[in-house]
N, CA, C and O atoms as CSV, one atom per row, in Angstrom:
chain,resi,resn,atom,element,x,y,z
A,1,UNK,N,N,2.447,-2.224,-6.445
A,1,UNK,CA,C,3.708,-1.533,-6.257
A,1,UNK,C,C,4.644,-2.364,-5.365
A,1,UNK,O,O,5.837,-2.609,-5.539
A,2,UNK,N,N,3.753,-2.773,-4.280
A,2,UNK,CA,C,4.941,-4.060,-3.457
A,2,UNK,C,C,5.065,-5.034,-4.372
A,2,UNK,O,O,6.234,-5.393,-4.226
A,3,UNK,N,N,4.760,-5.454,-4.923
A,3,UNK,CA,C,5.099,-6.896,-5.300
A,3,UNK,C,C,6.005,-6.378,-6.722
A,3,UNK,O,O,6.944,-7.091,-7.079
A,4,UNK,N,N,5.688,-5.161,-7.475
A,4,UNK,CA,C,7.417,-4.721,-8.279
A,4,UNK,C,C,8.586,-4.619,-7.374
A,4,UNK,O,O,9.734,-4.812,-7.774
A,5,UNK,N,N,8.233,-4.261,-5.936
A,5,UNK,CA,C,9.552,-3.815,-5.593
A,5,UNK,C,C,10.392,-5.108,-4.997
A,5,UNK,O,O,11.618,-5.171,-4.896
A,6,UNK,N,N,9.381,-6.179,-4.606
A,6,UNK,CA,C,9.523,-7.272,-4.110
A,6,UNK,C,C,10.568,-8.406,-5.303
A,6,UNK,O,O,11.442,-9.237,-5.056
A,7,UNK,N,N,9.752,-7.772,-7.039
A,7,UNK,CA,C,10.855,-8.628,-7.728
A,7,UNK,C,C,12.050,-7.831,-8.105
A,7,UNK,O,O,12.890,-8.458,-8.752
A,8,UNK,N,N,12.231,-6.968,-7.923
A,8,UNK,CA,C,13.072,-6.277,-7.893
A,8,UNK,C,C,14.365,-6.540,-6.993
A,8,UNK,O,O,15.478,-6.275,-7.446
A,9,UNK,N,N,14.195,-7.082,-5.670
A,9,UNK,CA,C,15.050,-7.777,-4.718
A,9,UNK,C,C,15.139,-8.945,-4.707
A,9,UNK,O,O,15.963,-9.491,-3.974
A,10,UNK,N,N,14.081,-9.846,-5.750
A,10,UNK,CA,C,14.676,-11.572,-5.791
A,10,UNK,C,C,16.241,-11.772,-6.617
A,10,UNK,O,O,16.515,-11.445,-7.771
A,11,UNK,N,N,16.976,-12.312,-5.761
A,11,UNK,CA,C,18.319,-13.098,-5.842
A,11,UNK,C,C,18.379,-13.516,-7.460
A,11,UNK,O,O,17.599,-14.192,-8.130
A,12,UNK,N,N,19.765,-12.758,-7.851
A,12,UNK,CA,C,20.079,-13.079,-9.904
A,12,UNK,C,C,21.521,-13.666,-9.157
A,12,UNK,O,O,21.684,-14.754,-9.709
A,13,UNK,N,N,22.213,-13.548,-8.550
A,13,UNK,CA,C,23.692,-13.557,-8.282
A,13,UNK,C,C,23.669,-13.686,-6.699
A,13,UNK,O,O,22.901,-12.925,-6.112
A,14,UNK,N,N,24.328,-14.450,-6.050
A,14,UNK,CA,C,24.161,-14.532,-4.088
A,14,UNK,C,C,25.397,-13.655,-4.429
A,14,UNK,O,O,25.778,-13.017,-3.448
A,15,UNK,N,N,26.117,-13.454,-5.546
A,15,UNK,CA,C,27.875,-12.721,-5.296
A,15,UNK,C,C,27.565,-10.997,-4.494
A,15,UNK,O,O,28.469,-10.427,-3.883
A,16,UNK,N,N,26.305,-10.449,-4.638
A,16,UNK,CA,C,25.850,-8.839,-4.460
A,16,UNK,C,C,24.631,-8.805,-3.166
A,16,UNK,O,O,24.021,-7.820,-2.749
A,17,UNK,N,N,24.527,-10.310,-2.694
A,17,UNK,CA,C,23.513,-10.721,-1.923
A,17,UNK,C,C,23.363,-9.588,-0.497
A,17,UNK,O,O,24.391,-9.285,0.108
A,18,UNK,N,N,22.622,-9.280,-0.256
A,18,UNK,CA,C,22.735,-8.231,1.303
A,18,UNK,C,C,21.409,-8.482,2.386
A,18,UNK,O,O,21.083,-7.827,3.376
A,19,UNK,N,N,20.876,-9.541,1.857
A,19,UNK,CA,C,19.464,-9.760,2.811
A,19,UNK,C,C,19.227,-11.370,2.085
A,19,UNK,O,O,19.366,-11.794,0.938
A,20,UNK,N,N,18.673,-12.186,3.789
A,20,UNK,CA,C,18.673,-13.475,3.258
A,20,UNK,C,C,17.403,-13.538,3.537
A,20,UNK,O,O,17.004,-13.056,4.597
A,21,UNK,N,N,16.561,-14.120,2.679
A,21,UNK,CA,C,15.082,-14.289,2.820
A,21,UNK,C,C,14.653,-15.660,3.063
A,21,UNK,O,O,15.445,-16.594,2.937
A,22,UNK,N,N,13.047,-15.879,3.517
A,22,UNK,CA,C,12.752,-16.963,3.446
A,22,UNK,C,C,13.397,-18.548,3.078
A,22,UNK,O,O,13.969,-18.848,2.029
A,23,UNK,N,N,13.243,-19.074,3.757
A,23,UNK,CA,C,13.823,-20.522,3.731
A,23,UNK,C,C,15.365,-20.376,3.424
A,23,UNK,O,O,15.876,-21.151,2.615
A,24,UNK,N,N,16.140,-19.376,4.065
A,24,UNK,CA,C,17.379,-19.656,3.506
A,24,UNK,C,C,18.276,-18.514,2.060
A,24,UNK,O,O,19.437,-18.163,1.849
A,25,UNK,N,N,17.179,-18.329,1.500
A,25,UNK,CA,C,17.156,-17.902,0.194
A,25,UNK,C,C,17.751,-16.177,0.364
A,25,UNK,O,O,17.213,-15.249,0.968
A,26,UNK,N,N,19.379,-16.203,-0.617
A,26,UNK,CA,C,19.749,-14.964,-0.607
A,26,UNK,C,C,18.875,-14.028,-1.277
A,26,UNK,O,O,18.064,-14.544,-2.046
A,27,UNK,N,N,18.853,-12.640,-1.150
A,27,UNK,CA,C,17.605,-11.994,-1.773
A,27,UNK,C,C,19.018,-10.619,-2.317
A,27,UNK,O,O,19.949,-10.310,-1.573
A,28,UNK,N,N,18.849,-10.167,-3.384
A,28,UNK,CA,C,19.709,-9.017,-3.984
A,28,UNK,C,C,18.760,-7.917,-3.639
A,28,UNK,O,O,17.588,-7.979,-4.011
A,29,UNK,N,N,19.353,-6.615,-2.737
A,29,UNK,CA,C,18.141,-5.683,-2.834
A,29,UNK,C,C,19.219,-4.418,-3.714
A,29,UNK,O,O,20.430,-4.488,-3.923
A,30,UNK,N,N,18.160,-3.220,-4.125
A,30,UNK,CA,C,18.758,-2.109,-4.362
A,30,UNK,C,C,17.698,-1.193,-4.983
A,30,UNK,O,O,16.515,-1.523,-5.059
A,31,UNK,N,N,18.181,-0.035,-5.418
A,31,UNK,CA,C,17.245,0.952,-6.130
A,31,UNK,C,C,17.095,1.204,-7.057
A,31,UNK,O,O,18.196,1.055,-7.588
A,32,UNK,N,N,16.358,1.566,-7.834
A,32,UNK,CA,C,16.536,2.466,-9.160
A,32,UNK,C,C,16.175,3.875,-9.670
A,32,UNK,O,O,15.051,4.001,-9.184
A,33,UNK,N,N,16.395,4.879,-10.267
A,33,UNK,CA,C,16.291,5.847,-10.294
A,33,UNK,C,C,15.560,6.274,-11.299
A,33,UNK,O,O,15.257,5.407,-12.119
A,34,UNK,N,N,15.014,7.827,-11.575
A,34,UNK,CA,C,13.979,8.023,-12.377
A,34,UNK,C,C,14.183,7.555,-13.483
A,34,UNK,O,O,13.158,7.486,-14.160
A,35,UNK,N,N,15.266,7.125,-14.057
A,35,UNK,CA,C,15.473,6.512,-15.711
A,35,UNK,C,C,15.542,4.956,-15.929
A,35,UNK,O,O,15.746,4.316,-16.961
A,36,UNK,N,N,15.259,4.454,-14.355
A,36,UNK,CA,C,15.282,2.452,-13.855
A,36,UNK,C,C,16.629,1.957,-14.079
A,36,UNK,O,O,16.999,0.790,-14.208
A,37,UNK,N,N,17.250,2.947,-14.102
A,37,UNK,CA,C,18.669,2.405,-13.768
A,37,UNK,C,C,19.304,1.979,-11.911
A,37,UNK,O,O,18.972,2.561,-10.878
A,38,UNK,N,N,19.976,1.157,-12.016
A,38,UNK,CA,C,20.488,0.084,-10.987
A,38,UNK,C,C,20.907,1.283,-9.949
A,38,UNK,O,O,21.469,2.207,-10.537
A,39,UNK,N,N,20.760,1.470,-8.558
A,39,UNK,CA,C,21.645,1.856,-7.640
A,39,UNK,C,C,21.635,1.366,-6.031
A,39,UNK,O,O,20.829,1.563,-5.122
A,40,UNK,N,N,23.012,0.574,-6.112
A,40,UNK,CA,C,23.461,-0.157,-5.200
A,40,UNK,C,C,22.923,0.776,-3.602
A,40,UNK,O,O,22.925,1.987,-3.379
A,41,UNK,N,N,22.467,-0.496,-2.638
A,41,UNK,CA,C,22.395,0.297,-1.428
A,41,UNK,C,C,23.545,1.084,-0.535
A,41,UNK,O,O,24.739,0.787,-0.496
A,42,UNK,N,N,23.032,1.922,0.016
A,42,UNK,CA,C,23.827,3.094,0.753
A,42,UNK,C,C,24.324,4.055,-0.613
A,42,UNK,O,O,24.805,5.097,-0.168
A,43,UNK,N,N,24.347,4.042,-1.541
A,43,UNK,CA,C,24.837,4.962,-2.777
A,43,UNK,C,C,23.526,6.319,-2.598
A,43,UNK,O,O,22.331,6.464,-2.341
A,44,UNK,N,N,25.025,7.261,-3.016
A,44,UNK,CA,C,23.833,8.630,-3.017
A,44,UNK,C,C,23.602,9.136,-3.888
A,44,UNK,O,O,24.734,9.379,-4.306
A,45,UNK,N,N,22.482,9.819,-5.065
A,45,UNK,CA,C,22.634,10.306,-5.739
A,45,UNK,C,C,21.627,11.616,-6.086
A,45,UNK,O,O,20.556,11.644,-5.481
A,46,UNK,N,N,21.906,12.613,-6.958
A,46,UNK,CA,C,20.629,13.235,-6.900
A,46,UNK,C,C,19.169,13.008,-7.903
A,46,UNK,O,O,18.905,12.798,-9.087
A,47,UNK,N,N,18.693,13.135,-7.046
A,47,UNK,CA,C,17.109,12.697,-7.555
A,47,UNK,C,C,16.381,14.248,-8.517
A,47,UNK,O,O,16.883,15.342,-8.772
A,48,UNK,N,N,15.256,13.753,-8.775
A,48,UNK,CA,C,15.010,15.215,-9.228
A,48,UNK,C,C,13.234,14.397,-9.666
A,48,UNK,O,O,12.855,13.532,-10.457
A,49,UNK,N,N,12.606,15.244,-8.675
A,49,UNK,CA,C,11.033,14.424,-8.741
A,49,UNK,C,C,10.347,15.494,-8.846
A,49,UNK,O,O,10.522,16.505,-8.165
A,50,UNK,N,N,9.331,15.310,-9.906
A,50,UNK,CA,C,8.347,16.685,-9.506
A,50,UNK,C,C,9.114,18.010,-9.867
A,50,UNK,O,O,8.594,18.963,-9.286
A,51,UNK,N,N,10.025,18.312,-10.526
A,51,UNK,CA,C,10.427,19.754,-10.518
A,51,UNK,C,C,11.866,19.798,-9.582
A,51,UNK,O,O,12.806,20.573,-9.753
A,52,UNK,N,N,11.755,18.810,-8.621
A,52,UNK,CA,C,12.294,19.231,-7.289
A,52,UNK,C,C,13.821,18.148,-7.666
A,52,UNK,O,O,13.804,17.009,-8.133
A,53,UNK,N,N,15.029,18.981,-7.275
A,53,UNK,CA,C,16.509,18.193,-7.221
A,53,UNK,C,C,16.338,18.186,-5.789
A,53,UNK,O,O,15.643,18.943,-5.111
A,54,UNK,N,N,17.281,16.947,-5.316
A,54,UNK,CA,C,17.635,16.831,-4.069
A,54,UNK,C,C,18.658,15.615,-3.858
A,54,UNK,O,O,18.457,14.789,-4.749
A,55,UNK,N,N,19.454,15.306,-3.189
A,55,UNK,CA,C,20.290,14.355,-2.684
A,55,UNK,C,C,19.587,13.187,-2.172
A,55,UNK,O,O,18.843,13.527,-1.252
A,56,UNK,N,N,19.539,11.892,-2.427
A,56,UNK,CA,C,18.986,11.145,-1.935
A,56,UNK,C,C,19.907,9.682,-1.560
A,56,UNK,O,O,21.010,9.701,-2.105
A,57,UNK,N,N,19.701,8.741,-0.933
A,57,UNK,CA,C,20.426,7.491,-0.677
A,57,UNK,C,C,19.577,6.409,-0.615
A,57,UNK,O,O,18.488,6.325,-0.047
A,58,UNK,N,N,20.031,5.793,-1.096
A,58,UNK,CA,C,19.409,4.221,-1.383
A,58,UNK,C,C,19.400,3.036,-0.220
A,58,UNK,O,O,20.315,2.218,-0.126
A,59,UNK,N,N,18.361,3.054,0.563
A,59,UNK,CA,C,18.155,2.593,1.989
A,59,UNK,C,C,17.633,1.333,1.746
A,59,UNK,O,O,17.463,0.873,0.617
A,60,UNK,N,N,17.258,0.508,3.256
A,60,UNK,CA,C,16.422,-0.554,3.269
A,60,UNK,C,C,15.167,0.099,4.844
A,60,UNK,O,O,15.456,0.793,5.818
A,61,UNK,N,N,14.097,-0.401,4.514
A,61,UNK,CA,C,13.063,0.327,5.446
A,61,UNK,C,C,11.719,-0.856,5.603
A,61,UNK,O,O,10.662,-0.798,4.975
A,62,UNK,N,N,12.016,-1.666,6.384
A,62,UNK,CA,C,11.303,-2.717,6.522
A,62,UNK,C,C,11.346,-3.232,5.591
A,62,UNK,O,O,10.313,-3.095,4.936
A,63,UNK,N,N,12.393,-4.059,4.959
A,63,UNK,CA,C,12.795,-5.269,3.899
A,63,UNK,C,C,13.058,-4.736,3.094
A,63,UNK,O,O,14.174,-4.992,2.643
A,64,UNK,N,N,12.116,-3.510,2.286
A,64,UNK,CA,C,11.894,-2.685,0.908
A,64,UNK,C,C,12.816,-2.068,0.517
A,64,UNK,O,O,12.911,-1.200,1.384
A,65,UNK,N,N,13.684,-1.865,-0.278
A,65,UNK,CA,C,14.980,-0.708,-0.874
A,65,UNK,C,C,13.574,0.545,-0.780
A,65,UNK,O,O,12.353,0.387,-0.755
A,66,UNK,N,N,14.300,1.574,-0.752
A,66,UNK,CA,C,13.486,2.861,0.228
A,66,UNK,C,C,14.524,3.833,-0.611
A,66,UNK,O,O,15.560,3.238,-0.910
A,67,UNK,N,N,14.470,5.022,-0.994
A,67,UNK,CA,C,15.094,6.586,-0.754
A,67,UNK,C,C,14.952,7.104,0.106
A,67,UNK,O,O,13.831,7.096,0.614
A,68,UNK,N,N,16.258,7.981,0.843
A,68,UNK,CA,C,16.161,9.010,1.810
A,68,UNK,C,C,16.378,9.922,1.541
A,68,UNK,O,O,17.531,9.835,1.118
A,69,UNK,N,N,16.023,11.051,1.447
A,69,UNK,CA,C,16.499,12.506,1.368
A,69,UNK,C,C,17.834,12.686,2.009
A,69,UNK,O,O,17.549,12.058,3.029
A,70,UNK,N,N,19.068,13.054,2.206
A,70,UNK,CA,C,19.651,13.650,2.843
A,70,UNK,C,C,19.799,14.985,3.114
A,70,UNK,O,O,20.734,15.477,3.746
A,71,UNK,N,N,18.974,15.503,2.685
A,71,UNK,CA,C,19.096,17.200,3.184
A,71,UNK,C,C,20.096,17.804,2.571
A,71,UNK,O,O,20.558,18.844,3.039
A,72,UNK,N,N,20.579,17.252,1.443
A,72,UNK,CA,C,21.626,17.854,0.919
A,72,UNK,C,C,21.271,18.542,-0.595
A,72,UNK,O,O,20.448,17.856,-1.201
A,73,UNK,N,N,21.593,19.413,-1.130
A,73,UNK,CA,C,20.849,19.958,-2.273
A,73,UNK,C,C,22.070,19.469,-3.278
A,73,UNK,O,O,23.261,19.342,-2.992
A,74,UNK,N,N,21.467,19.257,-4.430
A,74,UNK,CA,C,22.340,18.773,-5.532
A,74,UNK,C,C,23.382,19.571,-6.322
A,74,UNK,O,O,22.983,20.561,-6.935
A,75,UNK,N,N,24.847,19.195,-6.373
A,75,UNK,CA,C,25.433,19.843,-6.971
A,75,UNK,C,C,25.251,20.302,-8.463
A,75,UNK,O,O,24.634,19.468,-9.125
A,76,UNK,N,N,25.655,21.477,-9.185
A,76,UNK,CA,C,25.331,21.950,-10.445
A,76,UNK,C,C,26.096,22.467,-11.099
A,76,UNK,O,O,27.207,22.472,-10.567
A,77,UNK,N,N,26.057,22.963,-12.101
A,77,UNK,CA,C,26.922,23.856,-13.151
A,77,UNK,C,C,26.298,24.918,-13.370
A,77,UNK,O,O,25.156,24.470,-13.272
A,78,UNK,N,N,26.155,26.105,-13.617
A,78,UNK,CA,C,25.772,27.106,-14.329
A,78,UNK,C,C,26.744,28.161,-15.093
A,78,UNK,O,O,26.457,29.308,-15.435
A,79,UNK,N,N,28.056,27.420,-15.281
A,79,UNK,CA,C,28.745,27.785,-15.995
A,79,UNK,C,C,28.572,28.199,-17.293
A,79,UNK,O,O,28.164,27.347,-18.083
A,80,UNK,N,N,28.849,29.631,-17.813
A,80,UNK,CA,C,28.752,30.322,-19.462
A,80,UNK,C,C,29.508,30.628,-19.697
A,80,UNK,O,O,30.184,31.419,-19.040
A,81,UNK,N,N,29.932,29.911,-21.316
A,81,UNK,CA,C,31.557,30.711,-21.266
A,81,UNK,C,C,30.985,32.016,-22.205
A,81,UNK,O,O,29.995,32.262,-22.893
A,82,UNK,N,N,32.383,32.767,-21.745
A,82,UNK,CA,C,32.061,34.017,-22.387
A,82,UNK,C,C,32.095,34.311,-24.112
A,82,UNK,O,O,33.055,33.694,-24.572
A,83,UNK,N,N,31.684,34.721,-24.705
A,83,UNK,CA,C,31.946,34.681,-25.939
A,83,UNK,C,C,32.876,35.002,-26.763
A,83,UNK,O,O,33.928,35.443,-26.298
A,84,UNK,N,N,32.761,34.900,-27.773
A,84,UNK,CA,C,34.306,34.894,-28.373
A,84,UNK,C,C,34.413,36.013,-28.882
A,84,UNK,O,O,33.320,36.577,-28.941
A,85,UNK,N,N,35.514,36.785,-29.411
A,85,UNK,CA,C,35.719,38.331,-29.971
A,85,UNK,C,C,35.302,38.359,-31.435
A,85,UNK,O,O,35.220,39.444,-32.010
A,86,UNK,N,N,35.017,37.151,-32.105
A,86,UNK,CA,C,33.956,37.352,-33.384
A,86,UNK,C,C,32.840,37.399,-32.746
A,86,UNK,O,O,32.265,38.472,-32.929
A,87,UNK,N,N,32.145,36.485,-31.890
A,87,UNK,CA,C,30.686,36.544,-31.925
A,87,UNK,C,C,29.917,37.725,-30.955
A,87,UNK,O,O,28.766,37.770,-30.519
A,88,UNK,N,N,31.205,38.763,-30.800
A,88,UNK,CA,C,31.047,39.974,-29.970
A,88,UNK,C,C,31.039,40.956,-30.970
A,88,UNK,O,O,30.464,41.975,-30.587
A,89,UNK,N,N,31.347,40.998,-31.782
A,89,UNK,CA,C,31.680,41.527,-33.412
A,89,UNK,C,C,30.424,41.497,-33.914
A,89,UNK,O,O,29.805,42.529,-34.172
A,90,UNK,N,N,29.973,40.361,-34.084
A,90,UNK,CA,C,29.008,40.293,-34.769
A,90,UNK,C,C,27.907,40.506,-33.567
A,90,UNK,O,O,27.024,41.092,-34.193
A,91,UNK,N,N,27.579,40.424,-32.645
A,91,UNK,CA,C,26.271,41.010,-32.046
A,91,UNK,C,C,26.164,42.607,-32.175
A,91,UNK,O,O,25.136,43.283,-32.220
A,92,UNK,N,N,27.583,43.052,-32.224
A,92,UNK,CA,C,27.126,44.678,-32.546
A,92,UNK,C,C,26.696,44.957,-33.480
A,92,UNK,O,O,25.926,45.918,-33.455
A,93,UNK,N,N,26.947,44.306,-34.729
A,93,UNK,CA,C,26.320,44.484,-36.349
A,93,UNK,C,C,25.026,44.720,-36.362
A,93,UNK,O,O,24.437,44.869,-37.432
């Protein structure tokens, strides 16, 4: 698991560089999310692990890109629109 997360932060571009490693060498770090898509450090987004949504941010924690919880619960929709005056028509049928 270290050594995915390790290539995961070797240097493609010094242009996004945020940690300089060994001998000199720029190192690209960042995160990815449950679908392995890219997210830049300090970016927040919500996670959803196990059942569980939550707000999280894309850290560094002894070299490693890391998630933090922020204690923040994830925004949502539960918006229904109401139905229409046919399909109110027709449920009484």
């Amino acid at each position: 698991m270290k050594r995915l997360l390790f290539l995961a932060c070797l240097a493609t571009t010094p242009a996004f560089a945020d940690v300089t490693g060994p001998g000199g060498r720029v190192v690209e770090c960042f995160c990815t999310d449950t679908q392995g898509l890219r997210v830049e450090l300090g970016e927040t987004i919500c996670l959803t692990v196990g059942g569980r949504a939550f707000m999280a941010q894309c850290d560094m924690s002894l070299n490693m890109p890391t998630w933090r919880e922020t204690g923040q619960g994830c925004l949502s929709s539960s918006y229904q629109a109401e139905p229409s005056p046919v399909e109110r028509l027709l449920r009484l049928k």
